[in-house]
C-alpha positions as CSV (number, residue, x, y, z in Angstrom):
1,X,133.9,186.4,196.4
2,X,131.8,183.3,195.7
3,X,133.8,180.0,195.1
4,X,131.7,177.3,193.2
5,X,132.6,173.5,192.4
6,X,133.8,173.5,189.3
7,X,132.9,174.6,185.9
8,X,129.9,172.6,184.4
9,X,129.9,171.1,181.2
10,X,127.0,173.2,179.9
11,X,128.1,176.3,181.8
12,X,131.5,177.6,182.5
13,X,133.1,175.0,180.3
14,X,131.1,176.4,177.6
15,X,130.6,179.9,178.3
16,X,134.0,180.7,180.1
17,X,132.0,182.3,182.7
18,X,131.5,180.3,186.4
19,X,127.9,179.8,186.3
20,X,126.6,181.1,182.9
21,X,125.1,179.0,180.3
22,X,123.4,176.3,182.7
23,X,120.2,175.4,185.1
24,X,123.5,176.5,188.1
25,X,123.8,179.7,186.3
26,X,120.2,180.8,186.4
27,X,119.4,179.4,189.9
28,X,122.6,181.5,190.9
29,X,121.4,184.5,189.2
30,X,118.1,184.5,191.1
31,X,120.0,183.8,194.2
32,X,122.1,186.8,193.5
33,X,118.7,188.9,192.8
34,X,117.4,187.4,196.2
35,X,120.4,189.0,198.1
36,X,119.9,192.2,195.7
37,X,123.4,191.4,194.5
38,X,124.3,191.6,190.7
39,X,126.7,189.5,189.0
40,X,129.1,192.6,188.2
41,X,129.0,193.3,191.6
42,X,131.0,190.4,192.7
43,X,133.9,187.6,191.6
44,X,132.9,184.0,191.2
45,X,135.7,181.5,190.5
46,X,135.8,177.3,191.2
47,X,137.5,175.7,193.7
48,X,138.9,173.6,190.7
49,X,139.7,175.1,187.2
50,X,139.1,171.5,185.0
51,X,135.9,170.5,184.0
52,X,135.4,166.7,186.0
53,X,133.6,164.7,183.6
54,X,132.9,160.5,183.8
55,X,133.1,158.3,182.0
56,X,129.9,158.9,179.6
57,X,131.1,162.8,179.8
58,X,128.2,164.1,182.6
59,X,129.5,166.2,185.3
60,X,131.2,165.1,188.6
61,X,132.5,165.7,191.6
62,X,135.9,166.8,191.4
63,X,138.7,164.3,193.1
64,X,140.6,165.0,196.1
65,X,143.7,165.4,193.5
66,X,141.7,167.5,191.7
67,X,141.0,169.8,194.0
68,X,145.0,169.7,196.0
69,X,146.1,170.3,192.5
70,X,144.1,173.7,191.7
71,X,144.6,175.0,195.2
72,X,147.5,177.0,194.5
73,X,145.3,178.9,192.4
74,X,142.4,179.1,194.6
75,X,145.0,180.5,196.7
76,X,146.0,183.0,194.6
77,X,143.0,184.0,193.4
78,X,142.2,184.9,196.9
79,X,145.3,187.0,197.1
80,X,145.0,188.8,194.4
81,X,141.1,189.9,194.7
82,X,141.6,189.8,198.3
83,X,138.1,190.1,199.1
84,X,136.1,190.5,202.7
85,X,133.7,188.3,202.6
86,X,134.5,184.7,200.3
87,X,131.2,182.7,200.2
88,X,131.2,178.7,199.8
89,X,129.0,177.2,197.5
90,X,128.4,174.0,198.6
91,X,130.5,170.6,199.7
92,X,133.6,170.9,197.6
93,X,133.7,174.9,197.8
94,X,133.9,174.4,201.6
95,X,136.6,171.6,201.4
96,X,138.5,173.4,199.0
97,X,139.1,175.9,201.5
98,X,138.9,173.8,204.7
99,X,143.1,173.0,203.0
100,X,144.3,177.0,202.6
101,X,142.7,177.1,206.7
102,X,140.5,175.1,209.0
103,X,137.3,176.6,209.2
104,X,134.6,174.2,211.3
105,X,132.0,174.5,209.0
106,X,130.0,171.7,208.1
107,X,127.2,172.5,205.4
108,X,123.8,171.0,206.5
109,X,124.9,172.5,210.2
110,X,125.9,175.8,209.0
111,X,124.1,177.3,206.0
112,X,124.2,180.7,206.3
113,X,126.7,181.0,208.7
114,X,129.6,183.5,209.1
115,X,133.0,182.5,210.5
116,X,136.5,184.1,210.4
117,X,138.5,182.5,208.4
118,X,142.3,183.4,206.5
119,X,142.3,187.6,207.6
120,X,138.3,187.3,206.1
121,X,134.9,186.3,206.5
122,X,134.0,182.5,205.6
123,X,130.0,181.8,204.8
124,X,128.6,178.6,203.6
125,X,125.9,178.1,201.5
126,X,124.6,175.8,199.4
127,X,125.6,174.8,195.5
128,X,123.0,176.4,193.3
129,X,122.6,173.5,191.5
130,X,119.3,172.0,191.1
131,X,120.7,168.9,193.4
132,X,120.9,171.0,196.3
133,X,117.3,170.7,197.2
134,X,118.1,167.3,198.2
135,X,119.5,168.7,201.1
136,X,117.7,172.0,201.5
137,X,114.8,173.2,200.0
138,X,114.9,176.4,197.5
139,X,112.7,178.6,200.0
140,X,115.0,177.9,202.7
141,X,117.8,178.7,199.9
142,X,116.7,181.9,199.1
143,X,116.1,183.2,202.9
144,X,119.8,181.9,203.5
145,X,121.0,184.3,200.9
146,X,118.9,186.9,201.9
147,X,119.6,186.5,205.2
148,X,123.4,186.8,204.8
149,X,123.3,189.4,202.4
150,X,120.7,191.7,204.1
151,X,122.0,195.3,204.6
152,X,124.5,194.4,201.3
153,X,122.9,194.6,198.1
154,X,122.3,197.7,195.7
155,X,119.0,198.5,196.7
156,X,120.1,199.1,200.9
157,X,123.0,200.5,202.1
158,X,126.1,199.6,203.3
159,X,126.1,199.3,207.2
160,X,124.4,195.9,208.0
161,X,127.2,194.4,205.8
162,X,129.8,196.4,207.5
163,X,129.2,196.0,210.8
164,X,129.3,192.2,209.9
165,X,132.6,192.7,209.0
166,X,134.7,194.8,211.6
């Protein structure tokens, strides 16, 4: 399960879709192609379900009320896919669900790692957004996400990923 920001104006808000439509989308798609993942082989949802906009109707970050207010549903969502492994993508990801359970991680220390966290396995990565390579460049990106998922995509098999998660 990946958990993203929010959906973006020219993305999700558009498409319906959490990264679809937008500059996010496609970086995430060749993330996912990196870790040999495809998109119908995982769930991608927001940490918040609105679309934050400012005042001249670009993107933002979502408020701290923002994000308390969708957490029931983040919480839900959890529940009801109940997946093994939930991946943070980026800042507000990993606050988002720093407030269902402490986890420790801190991004620009922990890219790429794994942590227990909520019965599950906890990894931060970085947003896919084109911002992001303020903070970490796209080479280092990619071998993040292939590092994480090595063993888990469609074109290996299974074990690497599931001896991760026992």
């Amino acid at each position: 399960m990946f958990v993203g920001e929010a959906p973006g104006r020219l993305g999700a808000a558009r498409t319906g879709v959490p990264f679809q439509g937008d500059e996010s989308g496609r970086r995430f798609e060749a993330l996912l192609d990196a870790a040999t993942l495809r998109r119908d082989e995982v769930f991608v949802t927001n940490a918040v379900l609105c679309t934050p906009l400012d005042a001249i109707g670009r993107n933002r970050r979502p408020t701290v009320g923002e994000i308390n207010s969708c957490g029931g549903y983040l919480v839900g969502t959890i529940e009801a896919v109940n997946p093994r492994l939930v991946v943070a993508l980026g800042l507000v990801a990993l606050s988002a669900l720093a407030t269902i359970e402490p986890h420790g991680l801190v991004l620009r220390d922990h890219a790429g790692t794994t942590v227990t966290w909520n019965r599950r396995t906890l990894v931060a990565l970085y947003h896919p957004s084109r911002q992001a390579e303020l903070h970490r460049d796209w080479q280092a990106q990619l071998a993040d996400w292939r590092r994480v998922f090595a063993g888990e995509g469609r074109h290996s098999s299974m074990t690497t990923f599931q001896s991760r998660m026992r």
